[in-house]
N, C-alpha and C positions, 0 to 999 in steps of 0.2 A: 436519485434526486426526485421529488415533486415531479408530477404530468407537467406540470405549467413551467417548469426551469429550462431554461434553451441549454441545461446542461444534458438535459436527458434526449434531446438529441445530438449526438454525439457527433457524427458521421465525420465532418469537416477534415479533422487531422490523421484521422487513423483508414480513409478506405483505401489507401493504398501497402495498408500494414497488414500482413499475417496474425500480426496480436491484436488487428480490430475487436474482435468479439470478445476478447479478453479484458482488454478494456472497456467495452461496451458494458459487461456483466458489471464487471467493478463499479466504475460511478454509476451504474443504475441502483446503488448500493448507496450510495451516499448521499444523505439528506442533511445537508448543509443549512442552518437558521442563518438570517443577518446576522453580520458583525462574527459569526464564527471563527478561530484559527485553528488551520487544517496545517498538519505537517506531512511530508511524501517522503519516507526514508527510501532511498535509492531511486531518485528520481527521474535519475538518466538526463535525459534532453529537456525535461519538465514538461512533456506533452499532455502529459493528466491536470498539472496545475494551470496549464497554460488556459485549458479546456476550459475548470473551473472558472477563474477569473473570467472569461469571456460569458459567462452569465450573470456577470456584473450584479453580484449580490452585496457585495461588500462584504466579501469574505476577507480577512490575515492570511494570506499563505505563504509557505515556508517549504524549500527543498532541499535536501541536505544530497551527497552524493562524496564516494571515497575515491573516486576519482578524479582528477581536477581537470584533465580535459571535457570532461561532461559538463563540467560545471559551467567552461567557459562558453560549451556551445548552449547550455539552458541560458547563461545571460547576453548571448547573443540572441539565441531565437529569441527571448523574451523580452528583450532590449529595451521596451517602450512601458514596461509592466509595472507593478508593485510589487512584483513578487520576490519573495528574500531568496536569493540562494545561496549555500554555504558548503566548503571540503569540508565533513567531517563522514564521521563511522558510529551507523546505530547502536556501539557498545558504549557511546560515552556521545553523548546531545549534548550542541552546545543549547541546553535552553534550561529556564528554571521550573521547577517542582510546579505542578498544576498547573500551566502554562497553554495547556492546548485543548481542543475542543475536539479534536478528530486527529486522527496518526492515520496515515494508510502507507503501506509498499507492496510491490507489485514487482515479481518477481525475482527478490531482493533475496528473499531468504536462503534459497536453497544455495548460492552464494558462502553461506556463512558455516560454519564446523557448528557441532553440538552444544560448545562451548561459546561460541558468539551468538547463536540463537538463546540462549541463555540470558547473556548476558546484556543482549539486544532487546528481549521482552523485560529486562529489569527494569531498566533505562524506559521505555517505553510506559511503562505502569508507574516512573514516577514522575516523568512530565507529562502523564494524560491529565486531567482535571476529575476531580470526580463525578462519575457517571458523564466521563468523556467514553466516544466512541475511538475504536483500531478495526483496522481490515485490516488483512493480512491475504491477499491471490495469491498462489505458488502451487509449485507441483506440490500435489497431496496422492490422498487415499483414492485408488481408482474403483470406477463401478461400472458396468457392463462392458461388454467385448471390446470397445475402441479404447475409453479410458484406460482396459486391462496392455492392450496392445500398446497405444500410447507410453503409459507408465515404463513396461518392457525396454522397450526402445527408449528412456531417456535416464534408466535405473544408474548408469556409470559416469551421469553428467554429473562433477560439481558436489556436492555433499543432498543431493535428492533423495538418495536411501532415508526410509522413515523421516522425512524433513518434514511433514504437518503432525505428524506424532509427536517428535519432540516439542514442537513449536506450541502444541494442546500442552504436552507436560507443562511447559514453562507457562504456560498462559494462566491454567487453576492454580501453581503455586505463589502468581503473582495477583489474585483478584481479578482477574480479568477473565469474566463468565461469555461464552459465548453464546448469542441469543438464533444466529442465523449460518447455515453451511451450504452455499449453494455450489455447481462445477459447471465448467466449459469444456466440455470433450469429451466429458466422464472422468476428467483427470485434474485438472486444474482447480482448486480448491480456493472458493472464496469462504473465510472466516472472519465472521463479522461479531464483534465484540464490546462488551461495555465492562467499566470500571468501575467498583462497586463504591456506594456513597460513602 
């Protein structure tokens, strides 16, 4: 976000999280215009949207999650918000063709089999808008000794093996060119994306 957006300072909901700095890197990523609609595939508790809206830009947000107890504690914590949340699964949005301005999820993916990352970036690339943005955080490609050791240590969680590999495959087959790659740990992979005109 913008120096000037009270999103980029973060602190508020996450300093008592381990994944503070994770999300920290994340929305420092995210440069939100007025009136934008931002969608958060596996939004969890909606502590990222919850963030956003709290910089009262007049942002559209939207959380989707496959679990439905998540859901009901994001619209409990959110209770008072705008914010849409909805049970569904990044293989199939409920939302229509060019619909959104920004997609991000945050540690969603590794989550998902070879085949729902797939089929999660299809979905993705065709409710982005064009020359909409996607993040994508997740365990990725590690780089110096912590990230290598990190990585090590988290290779048997979950479908992690080669999870930003595949995720790059699917991403050039769907138009969706990656402009920015940064990490947290040395391991954690932000992938920041646009949708071609």
């Amino acid at each position: 976000m913008p120096e000037n957006n009270s999103v980029h300072t973060v602190g508020k909901l996450f300093h008592k999280s381990g994944l503070f700095l994770i999300y920290k890197n994340s929305l420092a990523l995210i440069d939100l215009k007025k009136g934008d609609s931002l969608l958060d595939i596996g939004c969890g508790r909606g502590k990222i949207l919850h963030e956003l809206e709290s910089a009262q830009g007049g942002f559209k947000l939207f959380g989707i999650d496959s679990e439905p107890e998540k859901i009901e504690i994001a619209k409990s914590f959110n209770s008072s918000s705008k914010i849409s949340f909805k049970i569904a699964y990044a293989s199939d949005l409920p939302y229509t063709n060019g619909s959104m301005d920004w997609i991000i999820s945050t540690l969603s993916f590794h989550h998902m089999s070879a085949e729902e990352k797939g089929k999660a970036i299809g979905e993705i690339a065709r409710v982005l808008k064009p020359g909409g943005k996607l993040l994508i955080t997740d365990f990725g490609r590690p780089k110096g000794f912590f990230g290598t050791i990190f990585a090590w240590l988290s290779e048997s969680h979950a479908y992690t093996k080669d999870n930003m590999t595949i995720v790059e495959e699917h991403l050039t087959k769907n138009n969706l060119q990656i402009t920015k790659t940064t990490r947290t740990w040395g391991w954690i992979e932000n992938l920041l994306c646009q949708k071609s005109f």
